[in-house]
C-alpha positions as CSV (number, residue, x, y, z in Angstrom):
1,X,25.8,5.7,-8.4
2,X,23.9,3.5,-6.0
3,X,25.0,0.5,-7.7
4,X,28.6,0.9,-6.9
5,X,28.3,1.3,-3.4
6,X,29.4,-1.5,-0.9
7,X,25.8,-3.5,-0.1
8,X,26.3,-2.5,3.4
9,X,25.9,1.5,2.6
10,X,23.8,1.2,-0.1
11,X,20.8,0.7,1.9
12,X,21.6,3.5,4.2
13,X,22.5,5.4,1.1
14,X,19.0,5.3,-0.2
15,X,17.0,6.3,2.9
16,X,18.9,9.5,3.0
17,X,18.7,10.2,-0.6
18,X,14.5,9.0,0.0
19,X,14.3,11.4,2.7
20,X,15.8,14.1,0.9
21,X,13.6,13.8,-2.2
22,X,10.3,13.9,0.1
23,X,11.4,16.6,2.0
24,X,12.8,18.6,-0.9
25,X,11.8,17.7,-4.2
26,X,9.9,21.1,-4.4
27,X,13.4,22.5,-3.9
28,X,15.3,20.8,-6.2
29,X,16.4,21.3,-10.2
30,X,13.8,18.8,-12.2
31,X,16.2,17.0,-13.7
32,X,17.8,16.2,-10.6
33,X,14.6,14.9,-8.6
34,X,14.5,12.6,-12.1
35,X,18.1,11.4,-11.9
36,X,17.2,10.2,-8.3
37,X,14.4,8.8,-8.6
38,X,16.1,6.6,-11.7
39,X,18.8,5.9,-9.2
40,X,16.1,4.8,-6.1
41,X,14.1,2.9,-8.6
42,X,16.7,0.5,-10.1
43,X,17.7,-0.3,-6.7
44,X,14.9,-3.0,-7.0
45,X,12.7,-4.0,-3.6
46,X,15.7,-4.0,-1.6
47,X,14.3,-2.2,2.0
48,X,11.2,-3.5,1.6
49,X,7.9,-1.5,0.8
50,X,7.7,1.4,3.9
51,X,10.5,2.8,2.1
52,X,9.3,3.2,-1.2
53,X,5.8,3.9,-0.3
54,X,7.1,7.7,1.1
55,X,8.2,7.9,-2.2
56,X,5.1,7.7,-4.3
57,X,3.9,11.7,-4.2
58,X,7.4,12.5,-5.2
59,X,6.8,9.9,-8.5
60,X,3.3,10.9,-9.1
61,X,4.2,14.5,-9.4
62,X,7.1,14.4,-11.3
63,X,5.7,11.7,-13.7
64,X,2.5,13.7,-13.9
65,X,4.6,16.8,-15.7
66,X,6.3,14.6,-17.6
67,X,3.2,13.2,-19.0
68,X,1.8,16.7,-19.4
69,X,4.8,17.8,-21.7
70,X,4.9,14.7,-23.7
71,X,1.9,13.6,-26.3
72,X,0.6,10.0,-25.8
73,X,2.1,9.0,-29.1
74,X,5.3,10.2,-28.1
75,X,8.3,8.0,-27.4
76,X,9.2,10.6,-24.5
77,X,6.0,9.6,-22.8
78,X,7.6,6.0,-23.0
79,X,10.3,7.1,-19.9
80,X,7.7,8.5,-17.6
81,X,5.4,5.4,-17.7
82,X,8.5,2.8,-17.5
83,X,9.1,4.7,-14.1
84,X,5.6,3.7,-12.9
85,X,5.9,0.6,-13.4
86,X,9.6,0.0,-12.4
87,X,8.3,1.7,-9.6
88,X,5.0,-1.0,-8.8
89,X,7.5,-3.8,-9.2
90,X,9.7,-2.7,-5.6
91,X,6.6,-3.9,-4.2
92,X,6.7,-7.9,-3.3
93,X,4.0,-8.3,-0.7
94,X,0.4,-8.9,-1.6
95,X,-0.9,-6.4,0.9
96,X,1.8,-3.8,-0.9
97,X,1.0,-4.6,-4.1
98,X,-2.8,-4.0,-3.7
99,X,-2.0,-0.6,-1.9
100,X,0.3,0.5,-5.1
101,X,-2.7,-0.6,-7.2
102,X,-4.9,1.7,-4.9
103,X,-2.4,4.5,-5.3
104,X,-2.3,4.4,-8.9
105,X,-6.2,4.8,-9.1
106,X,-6.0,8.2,-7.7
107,X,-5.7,9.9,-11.1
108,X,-7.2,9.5,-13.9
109,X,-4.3,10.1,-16.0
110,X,-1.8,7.2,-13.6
111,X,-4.8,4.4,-14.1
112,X,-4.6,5.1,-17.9
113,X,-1.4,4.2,-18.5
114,X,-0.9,1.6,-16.3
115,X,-3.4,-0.4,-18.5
116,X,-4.5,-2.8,-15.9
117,X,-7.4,-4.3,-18.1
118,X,-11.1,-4.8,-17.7
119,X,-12.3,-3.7,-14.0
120,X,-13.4,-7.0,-12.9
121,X,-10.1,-8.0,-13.7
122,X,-8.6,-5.4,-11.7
123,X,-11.1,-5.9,-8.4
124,X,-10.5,-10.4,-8.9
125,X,-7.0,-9.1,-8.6
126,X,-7.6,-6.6,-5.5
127,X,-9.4,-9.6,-3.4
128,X,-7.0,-12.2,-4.4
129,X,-4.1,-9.9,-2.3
130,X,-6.7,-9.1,0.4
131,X,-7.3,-13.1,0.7
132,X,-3.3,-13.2,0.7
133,X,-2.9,-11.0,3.3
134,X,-3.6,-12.1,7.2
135,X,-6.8,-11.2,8.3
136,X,-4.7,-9.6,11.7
137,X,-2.3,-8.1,9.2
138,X,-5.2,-6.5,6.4
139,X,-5.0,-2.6,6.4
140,X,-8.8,-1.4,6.6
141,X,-7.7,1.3,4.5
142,X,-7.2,-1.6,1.7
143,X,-10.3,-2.9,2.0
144,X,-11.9,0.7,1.8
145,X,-9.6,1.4,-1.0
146,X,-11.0,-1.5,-3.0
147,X,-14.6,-0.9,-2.8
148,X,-14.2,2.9,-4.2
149,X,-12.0,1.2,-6.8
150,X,-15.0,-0.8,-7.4
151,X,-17.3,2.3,-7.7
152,X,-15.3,4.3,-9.7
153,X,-14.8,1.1,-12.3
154,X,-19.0,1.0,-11.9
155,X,-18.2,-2.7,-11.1
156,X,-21.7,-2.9,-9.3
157,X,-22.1,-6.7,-9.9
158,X,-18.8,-7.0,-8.1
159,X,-20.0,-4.8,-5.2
160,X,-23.7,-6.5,-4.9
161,X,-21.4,-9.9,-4.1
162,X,-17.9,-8.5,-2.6
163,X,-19.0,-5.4,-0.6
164,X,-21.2,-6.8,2.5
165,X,-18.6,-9.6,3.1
166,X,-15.3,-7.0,3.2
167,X,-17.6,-4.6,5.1
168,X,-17.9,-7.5,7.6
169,X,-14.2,-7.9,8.0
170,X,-14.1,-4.8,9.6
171,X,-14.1,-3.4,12.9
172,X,-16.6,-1.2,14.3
173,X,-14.2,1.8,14.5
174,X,-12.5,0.9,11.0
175,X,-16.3,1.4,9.7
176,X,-15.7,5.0,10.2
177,X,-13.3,5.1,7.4
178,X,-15.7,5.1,5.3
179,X,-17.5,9.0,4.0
180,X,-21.1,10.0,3.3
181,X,-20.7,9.1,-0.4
182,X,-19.6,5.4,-0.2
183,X,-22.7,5.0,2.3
184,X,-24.5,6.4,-0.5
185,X,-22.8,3.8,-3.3
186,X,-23.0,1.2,-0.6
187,X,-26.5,1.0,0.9
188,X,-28.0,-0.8,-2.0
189,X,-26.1,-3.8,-1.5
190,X,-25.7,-4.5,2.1
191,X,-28.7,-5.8,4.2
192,X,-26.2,-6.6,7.7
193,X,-28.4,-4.6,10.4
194,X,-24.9,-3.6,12.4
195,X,-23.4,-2.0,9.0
196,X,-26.5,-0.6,8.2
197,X,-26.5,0.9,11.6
198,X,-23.1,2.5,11.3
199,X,-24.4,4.1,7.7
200,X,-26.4,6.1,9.6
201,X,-23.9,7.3,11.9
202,X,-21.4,8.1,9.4
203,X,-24.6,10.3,7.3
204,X,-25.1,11.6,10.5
205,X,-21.6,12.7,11.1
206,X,-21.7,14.5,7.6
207,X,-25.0,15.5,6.9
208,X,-26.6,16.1,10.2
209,X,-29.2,13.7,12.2
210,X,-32.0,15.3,10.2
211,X,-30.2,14.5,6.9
212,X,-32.8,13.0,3.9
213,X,-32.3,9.2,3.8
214,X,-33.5,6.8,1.1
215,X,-36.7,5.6,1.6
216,X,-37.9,8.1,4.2
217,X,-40.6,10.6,3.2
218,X,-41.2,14.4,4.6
219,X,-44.1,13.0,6.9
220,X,-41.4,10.9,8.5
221,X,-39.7,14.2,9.8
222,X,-41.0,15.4,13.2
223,X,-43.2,18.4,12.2
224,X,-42.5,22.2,13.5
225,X,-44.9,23.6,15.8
226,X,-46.2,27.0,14.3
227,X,-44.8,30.5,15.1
């Protein structure tokens, strides 16, 4: 359908018919929302990547039931994981690319079919589109992104040499990204006195001032004075 419209509706075409699917895809017949996306898909990486990006719950979801109907060994399960991947290829930029990479880690089902090999692979990959990305153009929320990759691969070798300098690249207030539990996966491997400073804020922020922290014992804690 798409197709055969003039190129100078087609765009305009496809951010009504993206809008609609966000908005609605709840709403709408299954087989529609997959006859759309189809459509939206083979369009290719015309309208560049903030387009497609609003489009990625709508995908996940609707591949996500697909996959749940269809065994692995199934040629059915073939169409929903061709989508994905159709899908990653609207995405030309480096910075883009990374974040589509980030957005397929957030299932474990997604990240198993994408089959994007061994995890130090996958992070050598990550950096290389951080390093092609403008430092005054880098999203912290990539950076972020790629160091919970890291954790969740249990790339820790990676981290020990990656995760001080990307920490680094940061700003003060992007620091504050970060949770509780990537201080925890992070602490061991960064020695900067300014980072480790901001750890403590964010465990602070979570846990409380008087929160437990590695290497501090009970008689560290102020005592209580008695009843």
């Amino acid at each position: 359908m798409l197709r055969n419209l003039p190129d100078a509706d087609r765009s305009t075409v496809a951010d009504v018919l993206v809008r609609h699917l966000v908005q609605d895809a709840d709403l709408l017949p299954e087989d529609v929302v997959g006859a759309l996306l189809v459509e939206l898909i083979r369009l290719g990486p015309a309208g560049g990547g903030a387009r497609w990006t609003g489009l990625w719950p709508v995908l996940e979801a609707y591949v996500s039931r697909a996959m749940g109907r269809a065994a692995l060994e199934d040629k059915e399960f073939d169409v929903p994981v061709g989508h994905l991947r159709r899908y990653a290829a609207l995405f030309p930029g480096p910075q883009e690319r990374l974040q589509q990479m980030l957005r397929e880690a957030g299932t474990s089902h997604i990240w198993a079919v994408m089959e994007r090999g061994p995890g130090h692979v996958v992070l050598e990959e990550g950096r290389a589109l951080l390093d092609a990305t403008p430092a005054a153009e880098r999203a912290p929320e990539s950076v972020i992104g790629l160091l919970r990759l890291a954790r969740e691969l249990g790339q820790e070798d990676w981290l020990a040499e990656h995760a001080e300098p990307l920490l680094r690249s940061l700003e003060p207030a992007a620091l504050l990204r970060l949770r509780a539990g990537d201080v925890d996966a992070l602490r061991a491997v960064v020695r900067d006195a300014r980072l480790l400073s901001t750890f403590r804020a964010i465990e602070e922020i979570w846990r409380g001032p008087d929160a437990p922290r590695p290497g501090r014992v009970d008689h560290d804690r102020p005592e209580e004075s008695a009843p």
